[in-house]
Chimera marker file (.cmm) of the C-alpha trace (Angstrom):
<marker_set name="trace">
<marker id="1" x="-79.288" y="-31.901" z="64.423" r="1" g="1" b="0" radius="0.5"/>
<marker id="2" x="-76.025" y="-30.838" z="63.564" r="1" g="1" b="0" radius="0.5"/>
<marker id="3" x="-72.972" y="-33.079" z="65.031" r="1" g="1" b="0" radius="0.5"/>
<marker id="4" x="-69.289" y="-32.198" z="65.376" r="1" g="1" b="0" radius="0.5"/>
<marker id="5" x="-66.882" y="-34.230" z="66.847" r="1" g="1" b="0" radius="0.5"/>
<marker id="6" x="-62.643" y="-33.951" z="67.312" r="1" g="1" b="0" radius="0.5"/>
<marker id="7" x="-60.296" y="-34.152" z="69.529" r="1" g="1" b="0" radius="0.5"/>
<marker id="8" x="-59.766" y="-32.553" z="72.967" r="1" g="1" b="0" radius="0.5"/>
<marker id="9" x="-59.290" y="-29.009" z="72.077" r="1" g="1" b="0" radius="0.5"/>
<marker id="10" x="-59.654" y="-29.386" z="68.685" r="1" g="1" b="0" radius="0.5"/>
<marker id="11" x="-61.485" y="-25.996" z="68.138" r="1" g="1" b="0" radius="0.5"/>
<marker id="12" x="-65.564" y="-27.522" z="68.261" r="1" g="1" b="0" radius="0.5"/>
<marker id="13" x="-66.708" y="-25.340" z="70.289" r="1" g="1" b="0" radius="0.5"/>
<marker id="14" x="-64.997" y="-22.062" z="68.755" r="1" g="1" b="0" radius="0.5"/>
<marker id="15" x="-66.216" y="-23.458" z="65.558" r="1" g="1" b="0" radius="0.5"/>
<marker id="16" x="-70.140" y="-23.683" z="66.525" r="1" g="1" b="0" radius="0.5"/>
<marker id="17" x="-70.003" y="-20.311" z="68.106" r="1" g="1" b="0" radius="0.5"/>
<marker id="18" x="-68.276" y="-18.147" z="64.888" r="1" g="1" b="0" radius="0.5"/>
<marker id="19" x="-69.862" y="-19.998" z="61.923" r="1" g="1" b="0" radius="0.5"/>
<marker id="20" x="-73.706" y="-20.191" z="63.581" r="1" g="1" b="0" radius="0.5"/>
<marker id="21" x="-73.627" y="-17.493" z="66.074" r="1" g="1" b="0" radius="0.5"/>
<marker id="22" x="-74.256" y="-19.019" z="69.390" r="1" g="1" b="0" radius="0.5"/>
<marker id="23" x="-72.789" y="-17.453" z="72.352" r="1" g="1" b="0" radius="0.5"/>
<marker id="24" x="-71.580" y="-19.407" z="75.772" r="1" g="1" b="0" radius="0.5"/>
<marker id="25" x="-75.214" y="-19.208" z="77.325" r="1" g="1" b="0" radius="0.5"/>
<marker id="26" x="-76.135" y="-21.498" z="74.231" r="1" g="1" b="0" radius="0.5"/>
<marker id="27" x="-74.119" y="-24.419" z="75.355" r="1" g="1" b="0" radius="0.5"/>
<marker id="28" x="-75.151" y="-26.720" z="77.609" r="1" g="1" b="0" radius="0.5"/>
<marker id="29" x="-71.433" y="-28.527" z="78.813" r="1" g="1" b="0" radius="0.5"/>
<marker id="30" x="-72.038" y="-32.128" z="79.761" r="1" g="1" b="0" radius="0.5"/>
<marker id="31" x="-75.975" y="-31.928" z="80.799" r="1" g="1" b="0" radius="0.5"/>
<marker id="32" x="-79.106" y="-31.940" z="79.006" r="1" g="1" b="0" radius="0.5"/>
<marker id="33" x="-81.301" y="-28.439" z="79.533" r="1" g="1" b="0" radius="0.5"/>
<marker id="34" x="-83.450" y="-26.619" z="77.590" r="1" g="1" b="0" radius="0.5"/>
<marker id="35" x="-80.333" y="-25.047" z="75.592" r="1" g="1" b="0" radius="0.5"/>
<marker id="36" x="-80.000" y="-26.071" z="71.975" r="1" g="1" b="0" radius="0.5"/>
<marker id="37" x="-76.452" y="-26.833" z="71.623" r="1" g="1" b="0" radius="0.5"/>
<marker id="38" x="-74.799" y="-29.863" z="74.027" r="1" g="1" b="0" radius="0.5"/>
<marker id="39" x="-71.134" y="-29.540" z="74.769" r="1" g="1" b="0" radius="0.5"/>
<marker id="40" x="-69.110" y="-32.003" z="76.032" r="1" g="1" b="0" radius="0.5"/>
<marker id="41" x="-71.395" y="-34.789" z="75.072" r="1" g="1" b="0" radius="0.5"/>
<marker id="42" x="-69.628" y="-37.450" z="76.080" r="1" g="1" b="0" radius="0.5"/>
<marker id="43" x="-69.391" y="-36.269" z="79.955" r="1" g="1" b="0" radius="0.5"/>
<marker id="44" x="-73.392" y="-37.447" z="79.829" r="1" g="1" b="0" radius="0.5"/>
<marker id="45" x="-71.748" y="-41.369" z="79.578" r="1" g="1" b="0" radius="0.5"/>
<marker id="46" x="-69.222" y="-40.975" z="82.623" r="1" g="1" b="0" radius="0.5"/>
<marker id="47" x="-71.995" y="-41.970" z="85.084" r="1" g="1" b="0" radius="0.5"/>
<marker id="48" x="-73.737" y="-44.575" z="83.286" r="1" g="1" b="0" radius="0.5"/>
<marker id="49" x="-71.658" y="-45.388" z="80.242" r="1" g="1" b="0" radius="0.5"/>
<marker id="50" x="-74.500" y="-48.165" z="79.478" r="1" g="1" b="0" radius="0.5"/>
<marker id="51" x="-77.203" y="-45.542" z="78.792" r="1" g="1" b="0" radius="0.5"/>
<marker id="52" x="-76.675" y="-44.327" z="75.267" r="1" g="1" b="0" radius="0.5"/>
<marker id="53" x="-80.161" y="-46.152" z="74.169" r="1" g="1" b="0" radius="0.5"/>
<marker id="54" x="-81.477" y="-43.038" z="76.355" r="1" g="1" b="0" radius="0.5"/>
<marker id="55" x="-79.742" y="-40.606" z="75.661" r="1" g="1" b="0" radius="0.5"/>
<marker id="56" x="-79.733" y="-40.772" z="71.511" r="1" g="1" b="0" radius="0.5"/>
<marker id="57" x="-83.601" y="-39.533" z="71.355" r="1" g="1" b="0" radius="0.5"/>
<marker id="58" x="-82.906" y="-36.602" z="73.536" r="1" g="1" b="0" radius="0.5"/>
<marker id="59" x="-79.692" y="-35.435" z="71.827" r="1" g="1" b="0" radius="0.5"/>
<marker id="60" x="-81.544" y="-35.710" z="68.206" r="1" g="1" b="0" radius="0.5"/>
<marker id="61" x="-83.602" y="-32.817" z="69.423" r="1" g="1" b="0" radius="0.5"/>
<marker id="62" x="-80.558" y="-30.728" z="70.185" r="1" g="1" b="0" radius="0.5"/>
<marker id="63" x="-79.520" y="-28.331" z="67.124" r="1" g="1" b="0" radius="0.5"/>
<marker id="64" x="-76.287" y="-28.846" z="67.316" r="1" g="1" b="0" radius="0.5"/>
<marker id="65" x="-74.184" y="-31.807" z="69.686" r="1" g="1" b="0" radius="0.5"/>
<marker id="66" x="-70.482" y="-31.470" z="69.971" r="1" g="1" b="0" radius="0.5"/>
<marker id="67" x="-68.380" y="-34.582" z="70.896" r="1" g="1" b="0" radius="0.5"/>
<marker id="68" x="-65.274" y="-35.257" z="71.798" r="1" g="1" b="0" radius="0.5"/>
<marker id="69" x="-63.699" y="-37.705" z="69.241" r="1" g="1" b="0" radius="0.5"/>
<marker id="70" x="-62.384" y="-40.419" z="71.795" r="1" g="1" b="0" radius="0.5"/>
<marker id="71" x="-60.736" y="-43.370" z="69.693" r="1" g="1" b="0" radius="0.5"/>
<marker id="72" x="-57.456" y="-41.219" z="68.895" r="1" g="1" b="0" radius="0.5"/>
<marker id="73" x="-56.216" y="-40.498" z="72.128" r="1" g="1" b="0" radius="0.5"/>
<marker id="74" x="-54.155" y="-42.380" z="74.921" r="1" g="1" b="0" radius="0.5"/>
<marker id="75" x="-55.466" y="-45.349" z="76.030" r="1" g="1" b="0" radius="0.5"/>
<marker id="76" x="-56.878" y="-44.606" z="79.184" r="1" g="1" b="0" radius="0.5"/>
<marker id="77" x="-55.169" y="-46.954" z="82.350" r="1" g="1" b="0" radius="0.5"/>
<marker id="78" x="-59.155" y="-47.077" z="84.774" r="1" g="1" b="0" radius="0.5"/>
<marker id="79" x="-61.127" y="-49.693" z="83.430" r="1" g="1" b="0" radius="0.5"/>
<marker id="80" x="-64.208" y="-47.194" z="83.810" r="1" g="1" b="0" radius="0.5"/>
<marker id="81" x="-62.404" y="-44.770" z="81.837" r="1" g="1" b="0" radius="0.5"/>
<marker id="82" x="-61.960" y="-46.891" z="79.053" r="1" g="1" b="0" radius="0.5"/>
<marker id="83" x="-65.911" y="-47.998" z="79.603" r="1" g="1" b="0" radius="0.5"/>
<marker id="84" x="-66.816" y="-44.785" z="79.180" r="1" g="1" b="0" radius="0.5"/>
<marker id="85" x="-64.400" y="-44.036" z="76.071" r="1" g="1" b="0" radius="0.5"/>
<marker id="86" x="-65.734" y="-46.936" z="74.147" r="1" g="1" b="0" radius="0.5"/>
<marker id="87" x="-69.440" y="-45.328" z="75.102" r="1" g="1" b="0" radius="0.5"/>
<marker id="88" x="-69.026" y="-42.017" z="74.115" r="1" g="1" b="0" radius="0.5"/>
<marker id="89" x="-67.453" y="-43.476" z="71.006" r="1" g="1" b="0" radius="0.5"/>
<marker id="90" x="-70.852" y="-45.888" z="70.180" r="1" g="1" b="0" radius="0.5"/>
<marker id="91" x="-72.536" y="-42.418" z="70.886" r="1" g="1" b="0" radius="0.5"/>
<marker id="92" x="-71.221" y="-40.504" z="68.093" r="1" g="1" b="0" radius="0.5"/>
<marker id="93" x="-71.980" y="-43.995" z="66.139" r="1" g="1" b="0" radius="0.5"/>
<marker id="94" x="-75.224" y="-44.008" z="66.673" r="1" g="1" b="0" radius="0.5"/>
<marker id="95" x="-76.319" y="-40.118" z="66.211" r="1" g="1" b="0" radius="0.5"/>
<marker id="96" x="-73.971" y="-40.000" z="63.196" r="1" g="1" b="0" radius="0.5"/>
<marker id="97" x="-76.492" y="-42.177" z="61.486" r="1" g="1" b="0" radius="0.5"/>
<marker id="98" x="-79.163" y="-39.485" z="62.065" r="1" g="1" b="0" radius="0.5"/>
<marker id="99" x="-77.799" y="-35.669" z="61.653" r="1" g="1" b="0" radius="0.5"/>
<marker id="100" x="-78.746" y="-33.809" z="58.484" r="1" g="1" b="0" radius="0.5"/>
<marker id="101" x="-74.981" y="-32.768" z="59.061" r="1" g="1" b="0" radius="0.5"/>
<marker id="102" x="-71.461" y="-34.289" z="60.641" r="1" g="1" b="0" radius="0.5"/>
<marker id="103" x="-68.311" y="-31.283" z="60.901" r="1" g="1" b="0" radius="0.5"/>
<marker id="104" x="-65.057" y="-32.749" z="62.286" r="1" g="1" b="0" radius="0.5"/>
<marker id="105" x="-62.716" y="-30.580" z="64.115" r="1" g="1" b="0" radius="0.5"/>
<marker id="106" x="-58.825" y="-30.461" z="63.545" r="1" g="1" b="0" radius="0.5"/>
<marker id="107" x="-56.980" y="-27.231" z="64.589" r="1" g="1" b="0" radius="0.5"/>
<marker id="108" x="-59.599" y="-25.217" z="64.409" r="1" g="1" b="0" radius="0.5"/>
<marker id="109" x="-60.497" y="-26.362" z="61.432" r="1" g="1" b="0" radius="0.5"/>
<marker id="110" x="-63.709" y="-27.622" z="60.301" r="1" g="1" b="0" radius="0.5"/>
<marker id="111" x="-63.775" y="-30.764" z="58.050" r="1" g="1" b="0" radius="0.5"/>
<marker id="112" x="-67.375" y="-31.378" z="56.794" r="1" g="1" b="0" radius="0.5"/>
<marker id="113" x="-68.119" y="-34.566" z="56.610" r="1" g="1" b="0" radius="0.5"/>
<marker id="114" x="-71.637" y="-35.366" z="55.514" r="1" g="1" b="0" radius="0.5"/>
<marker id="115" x="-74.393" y="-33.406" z="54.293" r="1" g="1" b="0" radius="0.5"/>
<marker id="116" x="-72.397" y="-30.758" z="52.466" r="1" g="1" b="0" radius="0.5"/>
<marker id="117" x="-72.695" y="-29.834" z="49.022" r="1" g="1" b="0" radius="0.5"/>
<marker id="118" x="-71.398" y="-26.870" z="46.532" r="1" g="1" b="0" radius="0.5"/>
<marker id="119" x="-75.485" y="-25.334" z="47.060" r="1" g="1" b="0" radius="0.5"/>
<marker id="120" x="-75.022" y="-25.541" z="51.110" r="1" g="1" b="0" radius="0.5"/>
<marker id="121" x="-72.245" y="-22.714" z="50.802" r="1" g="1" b="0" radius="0.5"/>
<link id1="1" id2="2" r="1" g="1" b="0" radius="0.2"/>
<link id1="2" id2="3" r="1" g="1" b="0" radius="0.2"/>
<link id1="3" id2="4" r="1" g="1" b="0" radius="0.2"/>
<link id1="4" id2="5" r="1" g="1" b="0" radius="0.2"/>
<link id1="5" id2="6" r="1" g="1" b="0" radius="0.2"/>
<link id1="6" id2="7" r="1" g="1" b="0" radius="0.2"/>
<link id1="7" id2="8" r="1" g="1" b="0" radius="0.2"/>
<link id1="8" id2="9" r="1" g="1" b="0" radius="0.2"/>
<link id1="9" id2="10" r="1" g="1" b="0" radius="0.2"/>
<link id1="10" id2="11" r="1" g="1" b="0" radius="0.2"/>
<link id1="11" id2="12" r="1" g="1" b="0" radius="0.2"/>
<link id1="12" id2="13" r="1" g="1" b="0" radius="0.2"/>
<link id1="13" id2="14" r="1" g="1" b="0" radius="0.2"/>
<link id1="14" id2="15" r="1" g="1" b="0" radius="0.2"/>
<link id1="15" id2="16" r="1" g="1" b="0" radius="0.2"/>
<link id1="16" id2="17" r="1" g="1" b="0" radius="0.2"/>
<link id1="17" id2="18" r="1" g="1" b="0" radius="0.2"/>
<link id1="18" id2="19" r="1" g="1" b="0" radius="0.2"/>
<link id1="19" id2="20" r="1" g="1" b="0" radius="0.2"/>
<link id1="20" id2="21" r="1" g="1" b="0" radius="0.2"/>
<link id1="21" id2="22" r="1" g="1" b="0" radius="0.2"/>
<link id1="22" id2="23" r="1" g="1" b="0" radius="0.2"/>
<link id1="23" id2="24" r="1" g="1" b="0" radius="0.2"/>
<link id1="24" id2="25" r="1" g="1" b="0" radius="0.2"/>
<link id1="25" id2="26" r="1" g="1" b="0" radius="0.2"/>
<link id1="26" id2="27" r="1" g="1" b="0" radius="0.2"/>
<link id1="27" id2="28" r="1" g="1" b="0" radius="0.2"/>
<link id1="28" id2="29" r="1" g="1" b="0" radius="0.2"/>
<link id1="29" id2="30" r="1" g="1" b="0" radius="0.2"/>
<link id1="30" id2="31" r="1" g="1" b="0" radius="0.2"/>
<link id1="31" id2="32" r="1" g="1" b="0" radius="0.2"/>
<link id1="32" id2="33" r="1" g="1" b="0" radius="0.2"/>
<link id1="33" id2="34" r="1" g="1" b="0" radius="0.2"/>
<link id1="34" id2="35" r="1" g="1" b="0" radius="0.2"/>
<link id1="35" id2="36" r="1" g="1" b="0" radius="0.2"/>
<link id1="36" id2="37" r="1" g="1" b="0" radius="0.2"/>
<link id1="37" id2="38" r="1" g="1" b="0" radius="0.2"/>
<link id1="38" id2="39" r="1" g="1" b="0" radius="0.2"/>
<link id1="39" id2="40" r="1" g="1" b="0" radius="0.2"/>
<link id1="40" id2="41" r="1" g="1" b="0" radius="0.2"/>
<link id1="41" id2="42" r="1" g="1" b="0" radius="0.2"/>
<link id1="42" id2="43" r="1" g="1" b="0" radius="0.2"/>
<link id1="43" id2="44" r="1" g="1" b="0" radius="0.2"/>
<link id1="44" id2="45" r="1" g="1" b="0" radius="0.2"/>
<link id1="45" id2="46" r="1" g="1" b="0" radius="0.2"/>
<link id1="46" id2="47" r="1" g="1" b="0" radius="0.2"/>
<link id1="47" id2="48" r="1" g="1" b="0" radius="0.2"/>
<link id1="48" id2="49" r="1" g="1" b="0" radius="0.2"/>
<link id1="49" id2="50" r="1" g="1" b="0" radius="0.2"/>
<link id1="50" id2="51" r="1" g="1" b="0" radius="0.2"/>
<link id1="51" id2="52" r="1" g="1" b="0" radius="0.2"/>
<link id1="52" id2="53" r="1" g="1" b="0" radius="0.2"/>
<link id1="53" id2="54" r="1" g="1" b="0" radius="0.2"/>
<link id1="54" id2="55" r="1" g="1" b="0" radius="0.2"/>
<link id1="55" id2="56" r="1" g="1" b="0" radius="0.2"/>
<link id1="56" id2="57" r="1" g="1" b="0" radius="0.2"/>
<link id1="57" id2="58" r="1" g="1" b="0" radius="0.2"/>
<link id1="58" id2="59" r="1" g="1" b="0" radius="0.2"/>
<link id1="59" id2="60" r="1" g="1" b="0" radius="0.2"/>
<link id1="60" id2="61" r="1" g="1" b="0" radius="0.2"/>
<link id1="61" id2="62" r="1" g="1" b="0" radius="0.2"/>
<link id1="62" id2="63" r="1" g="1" b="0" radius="0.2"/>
<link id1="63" id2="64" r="1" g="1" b="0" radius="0.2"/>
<link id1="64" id2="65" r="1" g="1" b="0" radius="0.2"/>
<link id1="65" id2="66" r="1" g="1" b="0" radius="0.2"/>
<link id1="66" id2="67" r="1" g="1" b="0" radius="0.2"/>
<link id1="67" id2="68" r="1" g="1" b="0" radius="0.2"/>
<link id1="68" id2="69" r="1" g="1" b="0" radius="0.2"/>
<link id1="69" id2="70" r="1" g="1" b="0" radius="0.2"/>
<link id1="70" id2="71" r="1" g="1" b="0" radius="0.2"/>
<link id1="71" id2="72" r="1" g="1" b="0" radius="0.2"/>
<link id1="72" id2="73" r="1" g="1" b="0" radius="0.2"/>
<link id1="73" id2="74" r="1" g="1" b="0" radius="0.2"/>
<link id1="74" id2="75" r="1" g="1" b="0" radius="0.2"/>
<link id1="75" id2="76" r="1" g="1" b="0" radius="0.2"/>
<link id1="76" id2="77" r="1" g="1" b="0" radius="0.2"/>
<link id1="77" id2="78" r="1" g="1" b="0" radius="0.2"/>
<link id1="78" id2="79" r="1" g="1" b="0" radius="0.2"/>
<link id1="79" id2="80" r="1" g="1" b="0" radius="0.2"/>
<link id1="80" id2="81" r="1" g="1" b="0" radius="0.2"/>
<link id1="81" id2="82" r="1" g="1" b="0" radius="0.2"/>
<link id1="82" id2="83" r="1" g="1" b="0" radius="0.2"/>
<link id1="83" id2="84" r="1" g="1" b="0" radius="0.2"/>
<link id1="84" id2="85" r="1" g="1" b="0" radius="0.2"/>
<link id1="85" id2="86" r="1" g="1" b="0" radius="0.2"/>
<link id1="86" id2="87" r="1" g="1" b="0" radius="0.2"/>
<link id1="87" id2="88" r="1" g="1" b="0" radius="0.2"/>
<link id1="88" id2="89" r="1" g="1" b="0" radius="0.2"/>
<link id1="89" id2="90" r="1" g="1" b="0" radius="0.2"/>
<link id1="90" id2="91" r="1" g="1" b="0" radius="0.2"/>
<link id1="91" id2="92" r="1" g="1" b="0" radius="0.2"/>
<link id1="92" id2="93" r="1" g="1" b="0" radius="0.2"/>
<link id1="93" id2="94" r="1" g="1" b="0" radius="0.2"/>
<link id1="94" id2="95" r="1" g="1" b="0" radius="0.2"/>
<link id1="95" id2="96" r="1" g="1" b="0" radius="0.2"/>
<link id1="96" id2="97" r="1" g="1" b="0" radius="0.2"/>
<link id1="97" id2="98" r="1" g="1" b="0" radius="0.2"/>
<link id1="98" id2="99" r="1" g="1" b="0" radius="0.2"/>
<link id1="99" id2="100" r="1" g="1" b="0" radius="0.2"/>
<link id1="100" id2="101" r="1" g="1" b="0" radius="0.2"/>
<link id1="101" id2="102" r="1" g="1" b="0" radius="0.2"/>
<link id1="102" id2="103" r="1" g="1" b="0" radius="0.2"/>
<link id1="103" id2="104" r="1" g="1" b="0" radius="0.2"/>
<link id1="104" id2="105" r="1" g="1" b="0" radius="0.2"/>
<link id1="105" id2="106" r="1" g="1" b="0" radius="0.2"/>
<link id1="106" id2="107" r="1" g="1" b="0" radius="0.2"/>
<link id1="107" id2="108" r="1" g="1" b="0" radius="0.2"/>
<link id1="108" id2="109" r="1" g="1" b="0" radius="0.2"/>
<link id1="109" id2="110" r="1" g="1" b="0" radius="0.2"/>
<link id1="110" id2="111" r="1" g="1" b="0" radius="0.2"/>
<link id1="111" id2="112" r="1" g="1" b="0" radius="0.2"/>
<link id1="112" id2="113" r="1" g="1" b="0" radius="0.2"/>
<link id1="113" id2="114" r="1" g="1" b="0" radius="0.2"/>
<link id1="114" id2="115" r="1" g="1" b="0" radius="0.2"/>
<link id1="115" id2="116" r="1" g="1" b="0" radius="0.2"/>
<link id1="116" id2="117" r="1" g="1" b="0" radius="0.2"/>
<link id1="117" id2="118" r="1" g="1" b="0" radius="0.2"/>
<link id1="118" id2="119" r="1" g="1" b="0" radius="0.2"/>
<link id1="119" id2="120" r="1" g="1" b="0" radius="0.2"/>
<link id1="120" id2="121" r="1" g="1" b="0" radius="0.2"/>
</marker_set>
């Protein structure tokens, strides 16, 4: 599994879809399906942010999970909003202990952050 996290329209998704070659029907936005890319990852927290224990085992069998990066932003004002922030945040935690690979996304622009070497080029 393959996860890339950034901020809100940081470019993720354009990313996943030019450098592996997945198209829109690939992406699964905010629900787990039989597709092998999840988008939106952290929408799967905003109805039980307590469930991440659950949801880590499925995600590993994605290819490729994209997340949006959520300690960087404006503090949200709901108390359930900021619940679910700090989940989706312990999400990418969590699988970021497991992916072969972890791209952030800044402008458009990928910054590889584990499991990258000169031979992976």
């Amino acid at each position: 599994m393959i996860l890339v996290i950034g901020g809100y329209a940081s470019g993720k998704r354009t990313y996943v879809k030019e450098a592996y070659g997945y198209t829109d029907s690939d992406l699964a936005d905010g629900i787990l399906n039989d597709r092998p890319v999840v988008y939106n990852a952290q929408n799967l927290l905003s109805d039980n942010p307590t469930g991440t224990d659950v949801l880590i085992s499925k995600l590993l069998e994605k290819e490729i999970v994209i997340c949006n990066e959520m300690g960087s932003g404006i503090i949200p004002l709901s108390k359930q909003d900021r619940v679910a922030g700090k989940a989706a945040g312990g999400l990418c935690f969590l699988l970021e202990k497991e992916p072969r690979r972890v791209i952030g996304s800044g402008c458009a622009l990928p910054a590889f952050l584990r499991g990258w070497s000169l031979k992976s080029f």
